[in-house]
C-alpha positions as CSV (number, residue, x, y, z in Angstrom):
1,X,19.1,-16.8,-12.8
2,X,19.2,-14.1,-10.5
3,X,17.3,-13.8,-7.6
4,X,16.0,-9.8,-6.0
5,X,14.9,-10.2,-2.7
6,X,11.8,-7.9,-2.4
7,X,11.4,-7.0,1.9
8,X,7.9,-6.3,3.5
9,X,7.4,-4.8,7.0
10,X,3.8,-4.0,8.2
11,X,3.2,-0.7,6.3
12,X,4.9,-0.9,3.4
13,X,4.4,1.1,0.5
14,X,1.7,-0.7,-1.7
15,X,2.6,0.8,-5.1
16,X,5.9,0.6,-4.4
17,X,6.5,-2.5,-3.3
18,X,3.9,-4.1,-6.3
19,X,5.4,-1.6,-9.1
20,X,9.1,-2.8,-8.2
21,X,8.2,-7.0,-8.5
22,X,6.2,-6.5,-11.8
23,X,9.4,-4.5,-13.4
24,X,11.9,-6.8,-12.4
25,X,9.4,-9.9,-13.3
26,X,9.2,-8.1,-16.7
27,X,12.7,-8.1,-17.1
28,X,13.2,-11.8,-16.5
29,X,14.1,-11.5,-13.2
30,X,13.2,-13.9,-10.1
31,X,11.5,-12.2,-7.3
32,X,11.3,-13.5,-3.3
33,X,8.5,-11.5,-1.9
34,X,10.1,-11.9,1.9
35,X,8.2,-11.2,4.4
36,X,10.0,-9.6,8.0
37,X,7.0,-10.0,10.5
38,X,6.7,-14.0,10.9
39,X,3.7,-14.2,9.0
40,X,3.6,-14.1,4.8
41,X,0.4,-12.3,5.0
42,X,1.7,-8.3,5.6
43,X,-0.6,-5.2,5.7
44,X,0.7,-2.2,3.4
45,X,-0.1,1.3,4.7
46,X,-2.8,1.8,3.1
47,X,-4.5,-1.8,4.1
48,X,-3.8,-3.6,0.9
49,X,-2.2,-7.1,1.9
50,X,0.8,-9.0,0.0
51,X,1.2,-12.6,0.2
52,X,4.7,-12.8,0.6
53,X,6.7,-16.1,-0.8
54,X,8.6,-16.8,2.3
55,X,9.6,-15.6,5.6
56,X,13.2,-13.9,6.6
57,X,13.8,-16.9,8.5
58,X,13.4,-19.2,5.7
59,X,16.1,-17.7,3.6
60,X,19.7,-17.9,3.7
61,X,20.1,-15.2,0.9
62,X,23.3,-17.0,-0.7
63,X,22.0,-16.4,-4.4
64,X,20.8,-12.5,-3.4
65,X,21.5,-10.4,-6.5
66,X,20.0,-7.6,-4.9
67,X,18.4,-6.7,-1.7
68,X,15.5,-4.3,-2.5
69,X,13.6,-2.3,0.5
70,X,10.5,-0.7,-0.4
71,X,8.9,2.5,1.6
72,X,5.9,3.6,3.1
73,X,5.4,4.5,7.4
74,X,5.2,2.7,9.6
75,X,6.8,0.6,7.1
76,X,10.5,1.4,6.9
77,X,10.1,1.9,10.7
78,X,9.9,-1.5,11.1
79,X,12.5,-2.8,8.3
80,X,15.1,-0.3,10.3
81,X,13.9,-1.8,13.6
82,X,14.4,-5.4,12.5
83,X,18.0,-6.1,13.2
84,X,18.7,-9.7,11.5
85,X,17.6,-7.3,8.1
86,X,20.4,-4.6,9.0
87,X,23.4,-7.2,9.8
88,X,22.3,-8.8,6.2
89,X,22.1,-5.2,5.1
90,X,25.6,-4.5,6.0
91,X,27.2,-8.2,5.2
92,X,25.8,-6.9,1.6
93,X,27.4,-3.5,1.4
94,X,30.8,-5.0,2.7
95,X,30.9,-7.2,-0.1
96,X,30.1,-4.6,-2.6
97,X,26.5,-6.2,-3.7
98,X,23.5,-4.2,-4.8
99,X,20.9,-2.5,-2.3
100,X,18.2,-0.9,-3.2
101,X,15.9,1.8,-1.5
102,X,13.1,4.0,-2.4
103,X,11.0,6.9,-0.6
104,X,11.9,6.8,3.4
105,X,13.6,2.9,3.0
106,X,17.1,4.9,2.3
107,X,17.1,6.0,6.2
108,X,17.9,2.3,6.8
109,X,21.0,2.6,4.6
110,X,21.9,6.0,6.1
111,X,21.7,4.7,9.6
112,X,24.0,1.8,9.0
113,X,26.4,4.0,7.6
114,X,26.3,2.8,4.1
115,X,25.4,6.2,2.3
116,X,28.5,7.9,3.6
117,X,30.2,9.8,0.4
118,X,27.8,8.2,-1.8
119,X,25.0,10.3,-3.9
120,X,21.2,9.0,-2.9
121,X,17.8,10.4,-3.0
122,X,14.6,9.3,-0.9
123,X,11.5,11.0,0.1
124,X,11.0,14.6,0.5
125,X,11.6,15.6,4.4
126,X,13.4,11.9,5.4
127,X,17.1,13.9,3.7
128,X,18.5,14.6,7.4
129,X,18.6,10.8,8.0
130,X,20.8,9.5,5.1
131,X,23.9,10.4,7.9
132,X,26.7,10.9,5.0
133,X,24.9,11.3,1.8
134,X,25.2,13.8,-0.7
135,X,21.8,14.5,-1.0
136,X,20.5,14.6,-5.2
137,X,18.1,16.2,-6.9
138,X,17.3,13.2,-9.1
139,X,14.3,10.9,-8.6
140,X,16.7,7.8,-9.0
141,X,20.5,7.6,-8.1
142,X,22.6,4.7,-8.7
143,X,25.8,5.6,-6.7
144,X,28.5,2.8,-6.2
145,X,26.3,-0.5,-5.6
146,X,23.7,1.3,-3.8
147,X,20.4,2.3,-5.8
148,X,18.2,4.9,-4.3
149,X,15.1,6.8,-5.4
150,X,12.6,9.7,-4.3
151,X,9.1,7.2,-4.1
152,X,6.1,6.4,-6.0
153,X,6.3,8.9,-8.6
154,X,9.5,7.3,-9.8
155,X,9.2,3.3,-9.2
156,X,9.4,2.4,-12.8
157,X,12.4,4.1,-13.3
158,X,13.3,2.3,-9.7
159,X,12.5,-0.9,-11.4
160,X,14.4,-0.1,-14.4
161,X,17.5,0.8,-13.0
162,X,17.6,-2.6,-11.0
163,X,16.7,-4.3,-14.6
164,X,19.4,-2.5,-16.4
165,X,21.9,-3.3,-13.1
166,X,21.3,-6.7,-13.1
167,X,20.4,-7.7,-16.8
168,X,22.2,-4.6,-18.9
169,X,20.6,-2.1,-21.4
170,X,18.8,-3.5,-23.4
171,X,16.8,-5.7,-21.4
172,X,16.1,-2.8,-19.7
173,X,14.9,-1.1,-22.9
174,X,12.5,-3.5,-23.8
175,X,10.8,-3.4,-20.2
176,X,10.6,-0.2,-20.9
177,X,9.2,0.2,-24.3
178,X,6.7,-2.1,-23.0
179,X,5.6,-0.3,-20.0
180,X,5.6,2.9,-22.6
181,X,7.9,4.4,-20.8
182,X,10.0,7.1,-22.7
């Protein structure tokens, strides 16, 4: 089975974060719930807490399918700031494996260089910091093995474009047809 590690900062994104494990769940996915601060209890920005499963530490993320940042301030602050996350980030993208970002969590990819020539989205007012992006007008991009999208307003389709990555179409479908989405 494939496994999506799900990374939590202090900060994070609440919906986000929440709305990307229950899609991929629903699809038949595993989810690690990995937690960056030392602790598996981690504050979103809006002071709803997350038990996480397991700490950064803990995991040698040899059976990663897909690395999956959610947004949210101070949140992706402190995924960007954590450097064991960005080496792992990078080890990924040299080996071609799906990353996923949504709202300002792309500025981590952009950063590290990962977004250069490749098409990606993320929140309104964060564009200047995907350094080599072409910058798209669509709420979710899938460009090469990266997966990027604009923020809350899109995290289903987020969640379904990591189900249809990793499990095809027409798991994907049924997640979808189940969450009504049209």
């Amino acid at each position: 089975m494939q496994k999506c590690y799900v990374f939590l900062a202090e900060g994070f994104e609440e919906t986000e974060a929440v709305g990307i494990i229950d899609v991929l769940r629903r699809g038949n996915l595993v989810v690690e719930i990995v937690s960056i601060t030392g602790q598996l209890h981690v504050a979103g920005a809006h002071q709803i807490s997350v038990n996480a499963d397991s700490l950064f530490e803990q995991n040698s993320f040899a059976d990663a399918a897909i690395l999956i940042l959610p947004g949210g301030m101070p949140g992706t602050t402190n995924l960007n700031n954590f450097e064991p996350l960005r080496q792992l980030l990078l080890r990924f993208n040299a080996a071609k494996k799906p990353i996923a970002a949504i709202c300002a969590a792309p500025l981590v990819l952009g950063g590290l260089g990962i977004l250069d020539g490749k098409e990606a989205i993320c929140y309104p007012g964060v564009e200047r910091k995907l350094e080599g992006a072409v910058i798209s007008k669509n709420n979710v991009v899938v460009s090469e093995n990266i997966i990027t999208s604009i923020g809350v307003i899109s995290v289903l389709e987020f969640g379904l474009s990591i189900v249809k990555e990793l499990q095809g179409d027409e798991v994907r479908d049924q997640v979808a047809a189940a969450l009504l989405v049209l």
